[in-house]
C-alpha positions as CSV (number, residue, x, y, z in Angstrom):
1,X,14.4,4.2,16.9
2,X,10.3,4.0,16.0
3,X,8.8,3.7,12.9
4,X,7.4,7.1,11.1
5,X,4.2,6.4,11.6
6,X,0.1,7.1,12.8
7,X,-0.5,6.4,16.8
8,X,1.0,4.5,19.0
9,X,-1.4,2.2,20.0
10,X,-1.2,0.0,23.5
11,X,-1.1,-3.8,21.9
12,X,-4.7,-4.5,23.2
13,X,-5.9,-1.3,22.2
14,X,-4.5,-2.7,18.7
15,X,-5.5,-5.8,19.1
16,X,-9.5,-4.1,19.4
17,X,-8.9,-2.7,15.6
18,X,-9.6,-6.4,14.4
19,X,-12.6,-6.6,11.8
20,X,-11.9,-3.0,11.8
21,X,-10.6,0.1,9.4
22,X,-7.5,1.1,10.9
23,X,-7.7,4.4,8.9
24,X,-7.0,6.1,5.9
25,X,-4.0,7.4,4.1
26,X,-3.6,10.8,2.9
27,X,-4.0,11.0,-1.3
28,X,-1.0,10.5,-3.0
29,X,-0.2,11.8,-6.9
30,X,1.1,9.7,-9.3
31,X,3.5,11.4,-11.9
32,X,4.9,10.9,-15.4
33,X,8.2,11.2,-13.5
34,X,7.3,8.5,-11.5
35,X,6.1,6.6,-13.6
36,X,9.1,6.6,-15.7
37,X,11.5,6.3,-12.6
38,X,9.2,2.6,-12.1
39,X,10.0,1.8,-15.0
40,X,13.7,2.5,-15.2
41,X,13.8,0.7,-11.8
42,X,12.0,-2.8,-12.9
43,X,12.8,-2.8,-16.6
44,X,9.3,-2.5,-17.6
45,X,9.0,0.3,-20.3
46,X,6.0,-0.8,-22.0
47,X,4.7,1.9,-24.1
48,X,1.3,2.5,-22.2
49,X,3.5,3.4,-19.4
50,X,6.3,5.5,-20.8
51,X,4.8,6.9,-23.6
52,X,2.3,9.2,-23.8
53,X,1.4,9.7,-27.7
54,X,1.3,6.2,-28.2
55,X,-0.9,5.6,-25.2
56,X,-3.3,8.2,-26.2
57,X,-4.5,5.6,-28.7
58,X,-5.3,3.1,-25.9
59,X,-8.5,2.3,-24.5
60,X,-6.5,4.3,-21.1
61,X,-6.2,7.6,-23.7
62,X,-3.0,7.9,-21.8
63,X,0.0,6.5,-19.8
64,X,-1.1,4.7,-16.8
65,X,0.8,3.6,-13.4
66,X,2.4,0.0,-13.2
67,X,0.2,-1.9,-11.2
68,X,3.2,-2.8,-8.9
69,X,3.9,1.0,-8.8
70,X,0.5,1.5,-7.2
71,X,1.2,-1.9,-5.5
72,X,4.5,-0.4,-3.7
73,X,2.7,2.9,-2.8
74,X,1.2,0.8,0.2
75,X,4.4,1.0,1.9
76,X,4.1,4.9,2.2
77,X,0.5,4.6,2.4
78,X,0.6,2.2,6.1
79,X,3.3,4.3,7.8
80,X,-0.1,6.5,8.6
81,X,-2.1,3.7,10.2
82,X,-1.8,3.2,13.9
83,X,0.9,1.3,15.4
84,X,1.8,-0.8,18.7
85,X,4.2,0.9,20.9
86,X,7.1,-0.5,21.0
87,X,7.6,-1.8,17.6
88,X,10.8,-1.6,16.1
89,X,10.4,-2.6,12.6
90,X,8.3,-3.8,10.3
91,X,8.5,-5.8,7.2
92,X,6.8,-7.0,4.2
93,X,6.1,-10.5,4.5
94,X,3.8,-10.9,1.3
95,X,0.5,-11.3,0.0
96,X,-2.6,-13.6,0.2
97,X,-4.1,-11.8,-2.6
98,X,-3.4,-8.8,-5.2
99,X,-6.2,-8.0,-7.6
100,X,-5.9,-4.9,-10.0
101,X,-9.2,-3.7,-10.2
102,X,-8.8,-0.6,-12.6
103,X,-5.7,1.8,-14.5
104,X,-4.0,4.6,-12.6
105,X,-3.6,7.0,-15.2
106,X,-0.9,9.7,-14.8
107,X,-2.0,12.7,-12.9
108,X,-4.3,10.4,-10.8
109,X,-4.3,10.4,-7.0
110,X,-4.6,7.2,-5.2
111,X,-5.0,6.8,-1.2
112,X,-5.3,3.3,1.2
113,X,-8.5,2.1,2.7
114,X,-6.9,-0.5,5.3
115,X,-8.8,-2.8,7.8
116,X,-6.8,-5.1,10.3
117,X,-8.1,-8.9,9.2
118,X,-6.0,-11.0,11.8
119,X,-3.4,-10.5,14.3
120,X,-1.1,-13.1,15.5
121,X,1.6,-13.2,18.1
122,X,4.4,-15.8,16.5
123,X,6.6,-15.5,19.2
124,X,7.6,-13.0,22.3
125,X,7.8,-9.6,20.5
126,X,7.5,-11.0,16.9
127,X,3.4,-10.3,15.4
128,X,1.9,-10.6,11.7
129,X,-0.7,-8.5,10.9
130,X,-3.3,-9.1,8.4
131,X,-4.9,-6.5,6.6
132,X,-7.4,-5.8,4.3
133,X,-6.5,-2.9,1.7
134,X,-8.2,-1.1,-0.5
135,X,-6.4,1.4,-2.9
136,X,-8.9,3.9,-4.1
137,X,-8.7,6.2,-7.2
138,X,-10.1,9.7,-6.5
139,X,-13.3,10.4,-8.4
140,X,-13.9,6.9,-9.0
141,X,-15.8,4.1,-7.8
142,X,-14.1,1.3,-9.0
143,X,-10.4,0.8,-6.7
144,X,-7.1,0.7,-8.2
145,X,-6.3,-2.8,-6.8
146,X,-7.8,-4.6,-3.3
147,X,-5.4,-6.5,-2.0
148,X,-4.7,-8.9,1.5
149,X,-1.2,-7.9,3.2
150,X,0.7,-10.0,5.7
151,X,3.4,-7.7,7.4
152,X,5.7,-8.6,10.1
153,X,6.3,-6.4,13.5
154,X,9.1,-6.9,15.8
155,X,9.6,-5.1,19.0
156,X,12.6,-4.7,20.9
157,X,14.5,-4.5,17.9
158,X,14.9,-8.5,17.6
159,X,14.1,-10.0,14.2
């Protein structure tokens, strides 16, 4: 089994992406359906997210994204970055920082900057990544959120 993912990087080849951008994901829309799915999933149905007339009177003009909507996107967003051969699995391990910068609003597309900050090998076939990301907003300047994401990579299929 391999993760769906970019290339399959040797580890040093990897290991050579540090202080570097690892890529960038493809653009990804953000729906009312969504958007509504989030919030019937978390049990946040605040009004500038669910409902579009009153959120027309915002400052937003309409619904925007949950922050930890855009936040989970990342997870889709990484399976296009490169990889080591021979990972297994991968999982979330948490956050150094989150910062949301600006509102997705519905109909938006969003897409991953990432750079690899640090890598660490934590034990025979057991690494954390580092990595730097920056969720961009198409046709704006200001990102979505910028954030600093540990994830753990096993290979061999140990955990």
């Amino acid at each position: 089994m391999t993760l769906p993912s970019g290339k399959k990087l040797s580890r040093e080849d990897f290991e050579a992406l540090l202080g570097k951008e690892m890529g960038v994901s493809d653009w990804f829309s953000v729906t009312q359906d969504q958007i509504n799915q989030f919030a019937d999933c978390t049990h946040d149905h605040q009004y500038i997210h669910v409902d579009p007339e009153a959120a027309a009177q915002t400052p937003f003009g309409t619904t925007i994204a949950h922050g930890f909507l855009t936040l989970s996107l990342l997870s889709a967003m990484v399976y296009q970055m490169p990889s080591i051969e021979g990972i297994v699995m991968g999982v979330n391990y948490g956050f150094d920082r989150v910062r949301f910068i600006s509102p997705v609003k519905v109909g938006s597309r969003v897409r991953g900057r990432f750079v690899l900050s640090k890598f660490e090998e934590l034990k025979p076939g057991e690494f954390q990544t580092t990595m730097d990301v920056t969720v961009e907003i198409e046709g704006q300047e200001k990102p979505a959120l910028v954030a600093q994401w540990l994830g753990r990579r096993y290979m061999g299929g140990e955990a």
